[in-house]
Residue frames as qw, qx, qy, qz and C-alpha x, y, z in Angstrom:
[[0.374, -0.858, 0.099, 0.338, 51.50, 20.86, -28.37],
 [0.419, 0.904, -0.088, 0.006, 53.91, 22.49, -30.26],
 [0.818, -0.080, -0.099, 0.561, 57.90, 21.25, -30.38],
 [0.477, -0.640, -0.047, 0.600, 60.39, 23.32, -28.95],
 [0.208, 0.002, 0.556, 0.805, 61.93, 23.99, -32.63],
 [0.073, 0.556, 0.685, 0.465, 58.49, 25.02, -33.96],
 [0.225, -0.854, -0.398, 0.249, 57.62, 27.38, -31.14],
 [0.392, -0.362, 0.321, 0.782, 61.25, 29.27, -32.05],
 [0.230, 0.070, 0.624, 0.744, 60.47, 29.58, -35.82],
 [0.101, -0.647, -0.743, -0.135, 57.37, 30.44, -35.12],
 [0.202, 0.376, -0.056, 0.902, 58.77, 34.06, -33.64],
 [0.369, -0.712, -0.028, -0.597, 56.52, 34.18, -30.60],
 [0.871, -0.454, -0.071, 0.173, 57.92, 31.64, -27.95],
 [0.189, 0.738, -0.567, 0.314, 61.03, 33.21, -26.03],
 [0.292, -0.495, 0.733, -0.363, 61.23, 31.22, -23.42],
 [0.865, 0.019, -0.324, -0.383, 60.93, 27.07, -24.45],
 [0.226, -0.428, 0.847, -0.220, 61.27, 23.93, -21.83],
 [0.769, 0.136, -0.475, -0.406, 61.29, 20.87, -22.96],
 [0.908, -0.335, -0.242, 0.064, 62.02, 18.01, -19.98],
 [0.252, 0.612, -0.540, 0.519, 64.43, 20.24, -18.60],
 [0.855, -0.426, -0.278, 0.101, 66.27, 18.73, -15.61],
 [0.116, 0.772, -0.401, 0.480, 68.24, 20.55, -13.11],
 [0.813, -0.214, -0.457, 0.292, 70.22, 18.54, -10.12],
 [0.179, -0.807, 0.384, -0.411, 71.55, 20.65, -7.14],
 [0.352, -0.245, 0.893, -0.139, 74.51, 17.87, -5.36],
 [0.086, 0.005, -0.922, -0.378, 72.53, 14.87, -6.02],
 [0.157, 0.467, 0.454, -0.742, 69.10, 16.50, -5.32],
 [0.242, 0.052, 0.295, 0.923, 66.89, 17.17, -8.08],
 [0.072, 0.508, 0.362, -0.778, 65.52, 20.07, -7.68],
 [0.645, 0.500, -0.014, -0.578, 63.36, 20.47, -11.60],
 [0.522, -0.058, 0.850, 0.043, 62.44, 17.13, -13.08],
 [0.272, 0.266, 0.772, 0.509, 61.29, 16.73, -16.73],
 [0.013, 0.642, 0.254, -0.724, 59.95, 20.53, -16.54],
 [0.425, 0.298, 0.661, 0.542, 57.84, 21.28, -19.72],
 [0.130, 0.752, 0.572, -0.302, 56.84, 24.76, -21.10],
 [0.427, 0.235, 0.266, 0.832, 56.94, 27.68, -23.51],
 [0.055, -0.679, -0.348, 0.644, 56.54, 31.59, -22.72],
 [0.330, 0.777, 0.243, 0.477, 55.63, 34.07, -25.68],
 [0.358, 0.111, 0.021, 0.927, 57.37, 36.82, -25.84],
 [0.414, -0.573, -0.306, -0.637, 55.24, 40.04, -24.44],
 [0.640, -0.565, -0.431, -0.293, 53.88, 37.85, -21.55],
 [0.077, -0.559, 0.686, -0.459, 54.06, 38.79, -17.91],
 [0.739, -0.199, -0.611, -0.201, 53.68, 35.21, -16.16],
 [0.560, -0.638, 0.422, -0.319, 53.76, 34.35, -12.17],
 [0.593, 0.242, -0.754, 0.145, 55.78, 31.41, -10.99],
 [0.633, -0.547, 0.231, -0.497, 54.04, 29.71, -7.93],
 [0.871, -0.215, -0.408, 0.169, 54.59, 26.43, -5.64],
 [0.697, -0.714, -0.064, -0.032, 55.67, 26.06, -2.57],
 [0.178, -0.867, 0.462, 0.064, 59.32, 26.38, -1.00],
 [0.686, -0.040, 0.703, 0.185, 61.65, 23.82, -2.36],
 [0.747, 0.392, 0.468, -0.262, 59.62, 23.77, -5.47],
 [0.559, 0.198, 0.541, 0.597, 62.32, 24.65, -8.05],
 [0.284, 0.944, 0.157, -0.053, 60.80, 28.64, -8.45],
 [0.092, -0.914, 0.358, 0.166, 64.55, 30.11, -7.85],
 [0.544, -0.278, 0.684, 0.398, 66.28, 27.17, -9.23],
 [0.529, 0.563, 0.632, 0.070, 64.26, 28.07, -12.75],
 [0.116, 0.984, -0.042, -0.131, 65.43, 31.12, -12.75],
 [0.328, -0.701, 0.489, 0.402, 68.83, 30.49, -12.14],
 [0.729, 0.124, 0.632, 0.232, 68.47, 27.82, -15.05],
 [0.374, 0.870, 0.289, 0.143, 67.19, 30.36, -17.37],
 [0.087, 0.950, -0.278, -0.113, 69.43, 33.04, -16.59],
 [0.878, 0.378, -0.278, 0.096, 72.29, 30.33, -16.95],
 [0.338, -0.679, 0.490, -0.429, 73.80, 29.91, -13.24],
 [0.686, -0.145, 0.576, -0.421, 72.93, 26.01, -13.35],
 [0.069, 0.308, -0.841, -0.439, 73.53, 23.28, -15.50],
 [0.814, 0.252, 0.008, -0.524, 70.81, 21.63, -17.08],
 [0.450, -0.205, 0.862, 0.111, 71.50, 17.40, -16.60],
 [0.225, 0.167, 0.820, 0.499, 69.00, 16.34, -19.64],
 [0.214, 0.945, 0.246, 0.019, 65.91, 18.42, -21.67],
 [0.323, 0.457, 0.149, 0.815, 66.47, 21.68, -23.04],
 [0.052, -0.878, -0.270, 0.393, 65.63, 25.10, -22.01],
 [0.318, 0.388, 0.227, 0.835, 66.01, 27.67, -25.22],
 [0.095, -0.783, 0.007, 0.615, 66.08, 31.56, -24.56],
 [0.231, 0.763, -0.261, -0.544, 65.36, 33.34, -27.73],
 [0.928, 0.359, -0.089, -0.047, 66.27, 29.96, -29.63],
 [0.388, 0.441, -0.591, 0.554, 69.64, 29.69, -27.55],
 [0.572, -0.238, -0.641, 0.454, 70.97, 28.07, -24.34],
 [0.287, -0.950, -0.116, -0.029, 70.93, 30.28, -21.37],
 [0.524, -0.350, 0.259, 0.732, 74.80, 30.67, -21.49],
 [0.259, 0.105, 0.289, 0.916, 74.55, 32.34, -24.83],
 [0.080, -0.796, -0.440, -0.408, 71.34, 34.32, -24.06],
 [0.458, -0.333, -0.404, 0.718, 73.02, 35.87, -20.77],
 [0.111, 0.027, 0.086, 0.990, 72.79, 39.37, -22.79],
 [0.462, -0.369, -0.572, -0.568, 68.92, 38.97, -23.17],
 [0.612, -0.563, -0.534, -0.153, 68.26, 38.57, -19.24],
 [0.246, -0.589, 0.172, -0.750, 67.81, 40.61, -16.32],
 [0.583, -0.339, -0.734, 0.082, 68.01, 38.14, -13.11],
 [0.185, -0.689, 0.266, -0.648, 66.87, 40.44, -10.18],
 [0.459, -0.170, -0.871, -0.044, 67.10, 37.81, -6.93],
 [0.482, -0.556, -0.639, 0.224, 65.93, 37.38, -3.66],
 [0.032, -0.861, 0.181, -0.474, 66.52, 40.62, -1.40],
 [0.657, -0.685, 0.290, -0.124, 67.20, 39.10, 1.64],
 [0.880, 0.091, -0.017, 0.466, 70.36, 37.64, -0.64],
 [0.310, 0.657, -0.051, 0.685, 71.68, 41.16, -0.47],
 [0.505, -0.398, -0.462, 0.611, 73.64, 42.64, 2.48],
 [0.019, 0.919, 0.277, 0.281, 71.65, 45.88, 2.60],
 [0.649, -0.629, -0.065, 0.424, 74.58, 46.75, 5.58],
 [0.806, -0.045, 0.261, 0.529, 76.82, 47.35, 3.22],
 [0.124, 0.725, 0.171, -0.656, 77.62, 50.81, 2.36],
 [0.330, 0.127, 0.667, 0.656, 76.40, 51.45, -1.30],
 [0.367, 0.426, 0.174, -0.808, 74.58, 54.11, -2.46],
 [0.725, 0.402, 0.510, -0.229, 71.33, 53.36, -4.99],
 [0.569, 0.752, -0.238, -0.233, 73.35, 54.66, -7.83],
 [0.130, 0.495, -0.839, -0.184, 76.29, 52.47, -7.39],
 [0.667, 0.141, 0.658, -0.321, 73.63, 49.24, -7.09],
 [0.672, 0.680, -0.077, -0.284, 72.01, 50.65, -10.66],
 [0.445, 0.687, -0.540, -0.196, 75.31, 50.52, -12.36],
 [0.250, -0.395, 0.882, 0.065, 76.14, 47.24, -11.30],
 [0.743, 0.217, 0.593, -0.221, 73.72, 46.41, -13.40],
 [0.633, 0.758, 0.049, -0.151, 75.89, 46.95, -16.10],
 [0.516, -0.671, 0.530, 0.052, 78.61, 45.50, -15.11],
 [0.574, 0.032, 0.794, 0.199, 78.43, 42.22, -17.13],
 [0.476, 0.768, 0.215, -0.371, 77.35, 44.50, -20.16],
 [0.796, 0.120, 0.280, 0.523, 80.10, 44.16, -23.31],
 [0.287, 0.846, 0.102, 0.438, 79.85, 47.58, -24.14],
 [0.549, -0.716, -0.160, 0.401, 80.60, 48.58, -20.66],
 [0.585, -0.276, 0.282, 0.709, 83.97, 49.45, -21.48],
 [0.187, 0.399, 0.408, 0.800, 82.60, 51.54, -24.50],
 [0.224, -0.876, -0.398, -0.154, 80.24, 53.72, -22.62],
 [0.162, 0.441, -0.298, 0.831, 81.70, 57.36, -21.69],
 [0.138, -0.269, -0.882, 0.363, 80.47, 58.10, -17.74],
 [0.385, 0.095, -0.143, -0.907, 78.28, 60.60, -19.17],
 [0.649, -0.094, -0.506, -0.560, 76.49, 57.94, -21.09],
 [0.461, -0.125, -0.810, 0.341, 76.85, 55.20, -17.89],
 [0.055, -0.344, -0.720, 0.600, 74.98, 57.87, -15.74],
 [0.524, 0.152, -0.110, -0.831, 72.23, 58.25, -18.28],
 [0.677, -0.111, -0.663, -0.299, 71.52, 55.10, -18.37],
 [0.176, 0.012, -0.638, 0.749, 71.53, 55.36, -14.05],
 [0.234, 0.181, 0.195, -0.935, 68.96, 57.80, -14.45],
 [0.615, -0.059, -0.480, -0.623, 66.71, 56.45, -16.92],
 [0.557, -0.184, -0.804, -0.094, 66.45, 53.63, -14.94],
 [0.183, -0.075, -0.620, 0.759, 65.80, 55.26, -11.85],
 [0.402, 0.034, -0.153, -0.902, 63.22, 57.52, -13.70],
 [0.485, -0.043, -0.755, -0.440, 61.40, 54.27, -14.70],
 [0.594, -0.293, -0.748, 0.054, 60.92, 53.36, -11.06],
 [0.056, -0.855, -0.171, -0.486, 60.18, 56.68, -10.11],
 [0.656, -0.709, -0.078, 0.248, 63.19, 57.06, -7.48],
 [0.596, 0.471, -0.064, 0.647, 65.60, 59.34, -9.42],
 [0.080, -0.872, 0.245, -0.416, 65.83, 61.80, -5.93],
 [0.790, -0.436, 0.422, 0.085, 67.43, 58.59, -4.10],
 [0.646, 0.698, -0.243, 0.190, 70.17, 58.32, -6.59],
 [0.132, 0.746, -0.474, 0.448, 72.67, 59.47, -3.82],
 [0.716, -0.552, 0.262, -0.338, 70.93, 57.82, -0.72],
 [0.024, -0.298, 0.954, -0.036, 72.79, 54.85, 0.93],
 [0.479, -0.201, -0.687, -0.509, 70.63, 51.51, 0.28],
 [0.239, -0.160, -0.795, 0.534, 70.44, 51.06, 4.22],
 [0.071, 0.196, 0.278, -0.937, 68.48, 53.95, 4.63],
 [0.368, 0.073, -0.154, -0.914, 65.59, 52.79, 2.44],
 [0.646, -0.077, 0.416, -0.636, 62.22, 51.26, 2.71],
 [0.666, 0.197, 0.709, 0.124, 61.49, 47.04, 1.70],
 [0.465, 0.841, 0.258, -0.097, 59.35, 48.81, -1.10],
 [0.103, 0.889, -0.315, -0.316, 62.05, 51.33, -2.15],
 [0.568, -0.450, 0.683, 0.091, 64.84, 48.72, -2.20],
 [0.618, 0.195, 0.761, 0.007, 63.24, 46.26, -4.40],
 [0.404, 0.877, 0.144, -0.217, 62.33, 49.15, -6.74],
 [0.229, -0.802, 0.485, 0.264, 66.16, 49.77, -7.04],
 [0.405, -0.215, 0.869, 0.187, 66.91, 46.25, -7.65],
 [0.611, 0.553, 0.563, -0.068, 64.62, 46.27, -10.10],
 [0.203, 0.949, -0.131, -0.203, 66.03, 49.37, -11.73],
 [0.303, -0.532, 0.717, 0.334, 69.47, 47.65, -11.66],
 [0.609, 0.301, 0.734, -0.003, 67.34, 45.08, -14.10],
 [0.454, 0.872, 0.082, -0.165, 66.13, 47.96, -16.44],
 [0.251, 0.794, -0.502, -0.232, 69.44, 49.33, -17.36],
 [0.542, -0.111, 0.776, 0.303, 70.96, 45.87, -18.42],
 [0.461, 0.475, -0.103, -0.743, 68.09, 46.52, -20.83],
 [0.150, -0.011, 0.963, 0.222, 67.29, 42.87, -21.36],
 [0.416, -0.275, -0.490, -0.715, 64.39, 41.42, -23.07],
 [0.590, -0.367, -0.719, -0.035, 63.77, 38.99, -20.12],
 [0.098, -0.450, 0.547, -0.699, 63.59, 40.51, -16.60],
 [0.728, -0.243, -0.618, -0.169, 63.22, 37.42, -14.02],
 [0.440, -0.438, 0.294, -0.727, 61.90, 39.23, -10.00],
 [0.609, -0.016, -0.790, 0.065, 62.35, 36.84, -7.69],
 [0.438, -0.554, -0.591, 0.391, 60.19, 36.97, -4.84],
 [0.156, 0.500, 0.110, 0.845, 59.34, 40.98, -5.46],
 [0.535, -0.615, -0.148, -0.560, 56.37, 41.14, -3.29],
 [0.793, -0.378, -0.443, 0.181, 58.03, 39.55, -0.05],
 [0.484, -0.421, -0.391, 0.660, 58.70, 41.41, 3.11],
 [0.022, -0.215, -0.223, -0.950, 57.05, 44.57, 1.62],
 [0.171, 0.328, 0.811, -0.454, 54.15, 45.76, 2.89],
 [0.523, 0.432, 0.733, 0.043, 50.64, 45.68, 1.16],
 [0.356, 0.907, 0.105, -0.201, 50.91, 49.23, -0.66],
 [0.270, -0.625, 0.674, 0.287, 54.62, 48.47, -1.37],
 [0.544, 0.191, 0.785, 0.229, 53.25, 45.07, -3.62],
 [0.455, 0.753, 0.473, -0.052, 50.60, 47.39, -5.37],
 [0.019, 0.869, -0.247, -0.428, 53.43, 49.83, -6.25],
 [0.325, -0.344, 0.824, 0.313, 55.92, 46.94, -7.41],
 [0.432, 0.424, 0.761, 0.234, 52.92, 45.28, -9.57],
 [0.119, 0.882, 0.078, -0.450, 52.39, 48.77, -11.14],
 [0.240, -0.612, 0.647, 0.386, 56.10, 48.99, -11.78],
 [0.487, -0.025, 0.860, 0.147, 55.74, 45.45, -13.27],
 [0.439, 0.598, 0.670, 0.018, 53.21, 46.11, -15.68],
 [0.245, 0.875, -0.216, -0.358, 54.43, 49.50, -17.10],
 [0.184, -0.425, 0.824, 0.325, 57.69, 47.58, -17.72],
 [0.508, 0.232, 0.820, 0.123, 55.60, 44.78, -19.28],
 [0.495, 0.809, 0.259, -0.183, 53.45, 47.45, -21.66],
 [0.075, 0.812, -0.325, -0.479, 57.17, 48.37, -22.84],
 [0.647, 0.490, -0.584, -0.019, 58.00, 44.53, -24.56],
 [0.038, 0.382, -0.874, 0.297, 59.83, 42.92, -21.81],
 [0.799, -0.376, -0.413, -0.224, 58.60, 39.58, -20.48],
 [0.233, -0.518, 0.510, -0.646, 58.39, 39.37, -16.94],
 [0.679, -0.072, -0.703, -0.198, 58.58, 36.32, -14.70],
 [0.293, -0.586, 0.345, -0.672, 57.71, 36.93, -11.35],
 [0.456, -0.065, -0.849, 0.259, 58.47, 34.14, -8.34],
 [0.241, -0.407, 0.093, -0.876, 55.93, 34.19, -5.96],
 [0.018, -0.146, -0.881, 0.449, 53.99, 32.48, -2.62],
 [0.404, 0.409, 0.200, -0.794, 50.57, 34.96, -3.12],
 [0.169, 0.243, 0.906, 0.303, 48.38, 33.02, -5.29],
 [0.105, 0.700, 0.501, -0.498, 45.93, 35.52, -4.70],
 [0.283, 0.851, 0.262, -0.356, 44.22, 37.34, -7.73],
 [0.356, -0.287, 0.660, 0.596, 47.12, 36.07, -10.27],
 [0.505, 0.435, 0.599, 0.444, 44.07, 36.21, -12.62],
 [0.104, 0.977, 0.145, -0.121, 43.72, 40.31, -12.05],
 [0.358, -0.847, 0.263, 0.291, 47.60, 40.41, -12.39],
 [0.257, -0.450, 0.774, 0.362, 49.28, 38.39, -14.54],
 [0.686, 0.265, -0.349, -0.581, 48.71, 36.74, -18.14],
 [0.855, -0.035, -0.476, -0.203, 49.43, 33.55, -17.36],
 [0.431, -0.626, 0.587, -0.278, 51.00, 31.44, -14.44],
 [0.619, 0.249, -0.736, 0.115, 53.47, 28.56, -14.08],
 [0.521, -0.641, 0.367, -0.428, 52.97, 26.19, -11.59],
 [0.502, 0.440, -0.695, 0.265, 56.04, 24.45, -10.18],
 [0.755, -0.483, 0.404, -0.183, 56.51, 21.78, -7.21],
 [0.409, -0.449, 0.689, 0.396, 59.87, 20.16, -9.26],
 [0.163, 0.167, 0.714, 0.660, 58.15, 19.71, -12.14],
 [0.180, -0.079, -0.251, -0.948, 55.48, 21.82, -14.16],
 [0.133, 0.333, 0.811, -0.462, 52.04, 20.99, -12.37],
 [0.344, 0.797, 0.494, -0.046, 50.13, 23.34, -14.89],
 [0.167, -0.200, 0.203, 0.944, 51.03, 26.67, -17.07],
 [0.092, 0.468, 0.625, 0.618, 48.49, 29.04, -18.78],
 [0.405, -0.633, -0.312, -0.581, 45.53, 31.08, -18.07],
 [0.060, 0.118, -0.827, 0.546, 45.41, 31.32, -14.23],
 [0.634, -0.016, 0.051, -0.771, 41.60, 32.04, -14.32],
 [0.933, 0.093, -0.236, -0.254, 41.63, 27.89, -15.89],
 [0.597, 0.446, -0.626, 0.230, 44.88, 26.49, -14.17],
 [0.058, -0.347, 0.636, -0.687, 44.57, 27.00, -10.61],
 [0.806, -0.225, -0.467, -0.286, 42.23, 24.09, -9.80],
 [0.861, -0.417, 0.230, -0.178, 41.51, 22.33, -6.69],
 [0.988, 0.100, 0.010, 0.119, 43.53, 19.43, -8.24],
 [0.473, 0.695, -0.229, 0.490, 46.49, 21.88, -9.41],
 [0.012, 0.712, -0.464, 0.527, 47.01, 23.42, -6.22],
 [0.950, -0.279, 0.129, -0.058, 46.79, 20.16, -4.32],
 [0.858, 0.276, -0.119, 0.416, 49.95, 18.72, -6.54],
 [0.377, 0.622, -0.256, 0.636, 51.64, 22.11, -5.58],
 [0.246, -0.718, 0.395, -0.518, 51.00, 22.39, -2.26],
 [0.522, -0.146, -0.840, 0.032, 49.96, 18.62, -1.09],
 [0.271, -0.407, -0.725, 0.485, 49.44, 18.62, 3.10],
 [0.135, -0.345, -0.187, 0.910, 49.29, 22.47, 3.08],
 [0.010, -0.262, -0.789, -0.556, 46.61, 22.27, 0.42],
 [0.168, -0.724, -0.642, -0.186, 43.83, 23.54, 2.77],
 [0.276, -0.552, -0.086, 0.782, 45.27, 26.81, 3.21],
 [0.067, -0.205, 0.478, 0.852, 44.56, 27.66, -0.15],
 [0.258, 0.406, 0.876, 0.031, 41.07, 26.23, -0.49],
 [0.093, -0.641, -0.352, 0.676, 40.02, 29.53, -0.59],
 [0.176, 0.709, -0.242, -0.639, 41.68, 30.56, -3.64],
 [0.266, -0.246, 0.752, 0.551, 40.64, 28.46, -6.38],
 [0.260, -0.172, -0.424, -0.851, 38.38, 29.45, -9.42],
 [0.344, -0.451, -0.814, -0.122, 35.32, 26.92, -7.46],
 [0.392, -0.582, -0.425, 0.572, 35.59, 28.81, -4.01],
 [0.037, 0.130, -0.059, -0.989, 35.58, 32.37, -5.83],
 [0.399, -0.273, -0.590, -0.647, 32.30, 31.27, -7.90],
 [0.491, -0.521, -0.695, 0.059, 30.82, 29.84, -4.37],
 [0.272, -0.353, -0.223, 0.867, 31.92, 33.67, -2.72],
 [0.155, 0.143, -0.173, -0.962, 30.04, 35.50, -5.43],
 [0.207, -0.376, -0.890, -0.156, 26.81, 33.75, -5.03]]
């Protein structure tokens, strides 16, 4: 395996962990976490609740201190890569109640932008629009966010992601509380967005058909349990470590039990 420094110079690994460790109080919550993402790639992030999917993110996007390992972005911490990432989180962290329409969401995604302050609001609501365009909801522009569907929502919050115009864009939990033509829209979404350059790291429970969806998949239960191919990662053994007790809920979905379905 390749060192962290070699994967950098090497101009295809954006995202490199080496034995990162993250502590939450005296909890820790990602334990000697090793891996490295090319640039390009769109990857899933699986394991079970607990496991350290949304504390990875925050690590990356630099929300969380990192007690010992590394974790380079672009060959930089995640404090100085901030400009380079696109954290979209949970929904159900957002008070949908609140009255905001979808266009003031967008732009708050450009809040934390340095130019900000240099953009005329001409240019500030073209870059609204484009991103609205991208996620094909530029006639809800006006709507309040109350008024729209799981599906729609998430689309927004994604959109707020676009116009930051990072390289990274990290979709936490995209496909929850949506319903099943709402996912196939959102993985759509995902994958245009991925055909433009951007890597895309999607948190997720649905283990299901990560090898029709995604180039590779990380799997996390506080530390890295496997990473790569999902077609060759998602083993019996793998998703045992990640799930343990709950382990025969999933029996279903691993590379043996598809080959013993298509017999």
């Amino acid at each position: 395996m390749k060192t962290a420094e070699e994967s950098v110079l090497g101009d295809t690994a954006i995202i490199v962990s080496d034995g990162c460790c993250v502590q939450l109080g005296n909890t820790p919550a990602l334990d000697d976490v090793t891996f490295e993402i090319n640039k390009g790639k769109k990857v899933a992030v699986v394991g079970p609740n607990g496991g350290g999917k949304s504390t990875l993110f925050n690590a990356i996007a630099g929300l969380v201190p990192i007690v010992s390992g590394s974790l380079q972005i672009n060959g930089m911490s995640p404090k100085d890569a901030k400009g380079t990432i696109s954290y979209v989180p949970q929904r159900d962290l957002i008070n949908r109640n609140f009255p905001l329409s979808v266009k003031q969401v967008v732009e708050m995604g450009l809040i934390n932008k340095s130019s900000l302050n240099l953009f005329s609001r001409k240019k500030i609501n073209s870059k609204i629009k484009e991103a609205l365009e991208n996620v094909g909801l530029t006639e809800k522009i006006n709507e309040n966010i109350n008024n729209l569907s799981g599906g729609q929502f998430q689309r927004v919050l994604i959109a707020r992601g676009l116009a930051q115009d990072a390289d990274i864009l990290l979709l936490d939990e995209a496909f929850s509380a949506v319903d099943v033509g709402a996912q196939e829209d959102i993985m759509s979404l995902i994958s245009d967005i991925n055909l433009d350059g951007k890597t895309i790291l999607v948190a997720t429970h649905d283990i299901n058909n990560l090898e029709e969806k995604f180039d590779e998949v990380l799997c996390l239960n506080r530390h890295c349990c496997a990473y790569g191919d999902p077609s060759e990662v998602l083993t019996k053994d793998v998703i045992e470590e990640m799930y343990g007790s709950h382990f025969e809920m999933f029996k279903t979905h691993t590379p043996e039990s598809h080959m013993k379905n298509n017999d």
